[in-house]
Every structure is written in structure tokens, then in C-alpha cells.
C-alpha positions in Angstrom: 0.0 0.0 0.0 1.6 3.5 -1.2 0.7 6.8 0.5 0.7 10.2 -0.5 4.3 10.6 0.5 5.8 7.8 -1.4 7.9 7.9 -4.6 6.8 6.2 -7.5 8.8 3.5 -8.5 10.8 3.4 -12.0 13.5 4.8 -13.9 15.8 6.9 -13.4 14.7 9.8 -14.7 10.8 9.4 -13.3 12.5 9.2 -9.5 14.7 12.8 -10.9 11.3 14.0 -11.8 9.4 13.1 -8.5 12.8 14.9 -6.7 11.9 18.0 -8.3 8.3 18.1 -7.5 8.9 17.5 -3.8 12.0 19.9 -4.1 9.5 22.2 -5.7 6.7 21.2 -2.7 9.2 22.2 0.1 10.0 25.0 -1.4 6.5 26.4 -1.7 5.8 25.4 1.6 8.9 26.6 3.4 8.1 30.3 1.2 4.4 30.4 2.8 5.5 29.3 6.2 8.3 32.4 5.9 6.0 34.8 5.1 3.2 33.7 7.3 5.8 33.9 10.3 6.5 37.6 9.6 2.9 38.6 9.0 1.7 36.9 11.7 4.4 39.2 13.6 3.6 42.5 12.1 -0.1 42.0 12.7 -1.0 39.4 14.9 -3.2 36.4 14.1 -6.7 37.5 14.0 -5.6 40.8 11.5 -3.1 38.5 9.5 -4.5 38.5 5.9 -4.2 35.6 3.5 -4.0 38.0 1.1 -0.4 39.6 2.8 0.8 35.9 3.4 0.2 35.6 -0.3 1.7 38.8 -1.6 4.7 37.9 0.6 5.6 34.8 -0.3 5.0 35.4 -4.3 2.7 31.7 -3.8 -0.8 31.7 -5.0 -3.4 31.3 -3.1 -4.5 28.0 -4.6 -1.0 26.8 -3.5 -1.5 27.7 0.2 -5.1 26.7 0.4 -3.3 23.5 -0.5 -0.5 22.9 1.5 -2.1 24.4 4.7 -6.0 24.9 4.4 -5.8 28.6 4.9 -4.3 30.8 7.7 -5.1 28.2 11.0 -3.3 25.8 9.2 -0.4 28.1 8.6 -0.4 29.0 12.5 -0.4 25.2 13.6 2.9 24.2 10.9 4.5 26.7 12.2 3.8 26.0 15.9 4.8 22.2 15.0 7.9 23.1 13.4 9.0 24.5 16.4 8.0 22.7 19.1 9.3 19.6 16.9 12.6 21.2 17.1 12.4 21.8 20.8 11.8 18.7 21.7 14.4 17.3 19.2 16.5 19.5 20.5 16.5 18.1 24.1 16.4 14.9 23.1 19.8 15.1 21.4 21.0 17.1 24.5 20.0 14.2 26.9 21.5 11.2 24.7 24.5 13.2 24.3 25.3 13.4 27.8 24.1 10.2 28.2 26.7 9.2 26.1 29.2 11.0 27.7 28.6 8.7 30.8 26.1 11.5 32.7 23.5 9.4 34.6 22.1 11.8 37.2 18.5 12.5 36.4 18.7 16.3 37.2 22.4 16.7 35.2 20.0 14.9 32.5 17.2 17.1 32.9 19.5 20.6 33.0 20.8 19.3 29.8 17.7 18.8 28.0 16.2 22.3 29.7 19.1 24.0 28.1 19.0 22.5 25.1 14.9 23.9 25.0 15.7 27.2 26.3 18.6 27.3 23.5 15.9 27.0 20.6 13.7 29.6 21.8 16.4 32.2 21.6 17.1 30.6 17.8 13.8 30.6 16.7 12.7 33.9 19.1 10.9 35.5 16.1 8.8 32.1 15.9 8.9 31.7 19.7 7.4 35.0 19.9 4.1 34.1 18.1 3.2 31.7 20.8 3.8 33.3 24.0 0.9 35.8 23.6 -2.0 32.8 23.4 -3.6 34.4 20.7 -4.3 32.0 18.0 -6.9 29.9 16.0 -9.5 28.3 17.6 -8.2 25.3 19.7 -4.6 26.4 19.5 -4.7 26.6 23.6 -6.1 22.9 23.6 -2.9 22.4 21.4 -0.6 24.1 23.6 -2.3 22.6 26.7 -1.9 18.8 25.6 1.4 19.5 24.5 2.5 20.8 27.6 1.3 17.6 29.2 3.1 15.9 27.1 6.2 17.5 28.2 5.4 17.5 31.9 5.0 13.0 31.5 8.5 13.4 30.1 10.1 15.3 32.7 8.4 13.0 35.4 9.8 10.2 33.6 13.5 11.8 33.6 13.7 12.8 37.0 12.4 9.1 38.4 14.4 7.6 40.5 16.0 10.7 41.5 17.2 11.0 45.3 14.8 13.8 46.9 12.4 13.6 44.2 8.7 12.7 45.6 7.2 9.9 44.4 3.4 10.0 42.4 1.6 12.6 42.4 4.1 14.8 44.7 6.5 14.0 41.3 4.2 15.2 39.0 3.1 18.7 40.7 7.4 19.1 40.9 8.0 18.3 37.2 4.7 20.7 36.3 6.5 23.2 38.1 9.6 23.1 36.3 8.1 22.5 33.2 6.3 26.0 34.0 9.3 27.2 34.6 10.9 26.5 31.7 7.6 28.1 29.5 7.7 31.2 30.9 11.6 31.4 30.5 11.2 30.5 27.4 9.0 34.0 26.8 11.7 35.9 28.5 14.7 34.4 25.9 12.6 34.9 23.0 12.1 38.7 23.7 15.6 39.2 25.1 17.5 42.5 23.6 20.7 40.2 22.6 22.3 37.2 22.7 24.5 37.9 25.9 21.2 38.9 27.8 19.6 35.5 26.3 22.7 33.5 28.0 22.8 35.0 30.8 18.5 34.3 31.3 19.6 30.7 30.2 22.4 30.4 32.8 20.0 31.3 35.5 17.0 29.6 35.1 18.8 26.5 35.1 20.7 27.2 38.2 16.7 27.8 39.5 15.8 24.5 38.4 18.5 22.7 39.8 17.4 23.9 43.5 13.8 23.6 42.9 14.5 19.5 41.6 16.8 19.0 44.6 
């Protein structure tokens, strides 16, 4: 069974020629997301135009009607993207110290905070959009189970660690980090430079390491 994402098989030249279309596909999509980011900046979801996105990215609007289903659609890709590379992000951070023989739960946990925190100062001009909780209709729902999400993760890291509570003692301690982290997060993303960023970084994980021992 093929899906919509599958190449057709043949020659050569037909797998060259299904390249370029997704080549082509990307690069349409990566064009609308671009120019969706910035208007979304300049004027806020609910004024954003489709028509500005549009005008923007030099795609038609057949082409984003597409790819994303209109301007919610636009909103969520771009919240995926970078919550995708967040949590990529961390994950990396964690097996890479892992790696490097850490196995203290809270060393683990600073590493993949950091590595968060890190990507909100990257992507601060997408970070930005989010912080603000404006937004399509069910976009809190979205950010909500998300943030679950991330709060069963850090429960799961810090298990085991000596001090931590146990049940549902562990979970209120890992919400209140993982709140933490979101609204330091907000701070990076509208920090005047990187050095300011750094130094928010620097101390919101020295924060986290008293509040998890």
C-alpha cells in the first residue's frame, strides 16, 4: 500500500522527476511558512491577511489553500515546526550526555532544559508568536496537551532521583519546572541580545536545579 508521500517507483529519470516536485513542494511550503511567520508578527493572528501571506511569499493562493487549508493551518505548521525542534533539540541534549557517561537524572534534565531554552532564543521570532496565546480556535487545547506531554517526560526523567517525591508529589514538581521552563522561554525569545539571552539561560537552570533537589 503506497501513500501520499511515497515515490513512484521506475526509472531513473521518473525518480529525478518526483525529486523535483517534492524539491518544488518544500520550497512552496517553506516560502508560505516564511512569510506567514513575519505577518503573523507584524499583525497578529486575527488581522493577518491571507491575502499579505500571499503577496509575501510570491505563492498563489490556490498553492497555500493546498499545503495548509488557509491561515489556521499556517499558524499550527509553524507551531509544529518549532515545538518539533524543541523537543528534538532536548532529546539530542539528553543522549549526548548520556553518552558522555552522565546518569544523574537532574544533570540529564538541565541538559535537555538547556537545550529547550537554546531553541527559543534561535527561533525567538517564531517563539514569539506563541507566547501571547492568541491564535486559532483550539490552539490553547494544542498548547495545553502538549504541555502535558512535556510535563509525562520530565516526570519520567527525573524518576528515581534521590529527593524527588514519588506519584503525584512528582508530578506537581515536574509541572512546576516544566512551568518554569515556559515562561523562561518567553523571557529568551524577547531578550534585547544574545549575551542577555545566555545569561536568562544560565539562570534559570541554576533555578531548576534547587527547585528538583
Amino acid at each position: 500500500m503506497t501513500t501520499s508521500r511515497a515515490r513512484p517507483a521506475g526509472g531513473a529519470g521518473e525518480a529525478g522527476g518526483a525529486g523535483r516536485q517534492w524539491a518544488r513542494a518544500d520550497a512552496t511550503r517553506q516560502s508560505l511558512l516564511a512569510a506567514a511567520q513575519r505577518v503573523f508578527a507584524d499583525r497578529g493572528y486575527a488581522d493577518a491577511g491571507i491575502a499579505e501571506i500571499v503577496e509575501r511569499s510570491g505563492i498563489s493562493v490556490g498553492s497555500l489553500y493546498h499545503h495548509y487549508g488557509g491561515k489556521a493551518g499556517l499558524y499550527v505548521a509553524l507551531w509544529e515546526e518549532l515545538t518539533e525542534e524543541q523537543e528534538q533539540s532536548a532529546a539530542r541534549a539528553v543522549s549526548a550526555a548520556r553518552k558522555a557517561g552522565e546518569d544523574d537524572p537532574i544533570a540529564l534534565f538541565i541538559a535537555g532544559a538547556r537545550a529547550y531554552l537554546q531553541v527559543c532564543w534561535e527561533r525567538r521570532e517564531a517563539a514569539r508568536l506563541f507566547h501571547g496565546g492568541e491564535g486559532p480556535s483550539g490552539s490553547s487545547l494544542m498548547r495545553r496537551s502538549r504541555a502535558q506531554h512535556w510535563i509525562a517526560q520530565n516526570t519520567k526523567l527525573l524518576r528515581g532521583t534521590s529527593g524527588t517525591p514519588a506519584g503525584r508529589a512528582g508530578q506537581v514538581l515536574s509541572l512546576v519546572l516544566t512551568t518554569v521552563i515556559g515562561e523562561a522561554g518567553r523571557e529568551i525569545a524577547t531578550a534585547e541580545g544574545e549575551a542577555e539571552a545566555a545569561e536568562i539561560i544560565d539562570e534559570v537552570c541554576r533555578i531548576l536545579i534547587r527547585l528538583a533537589r
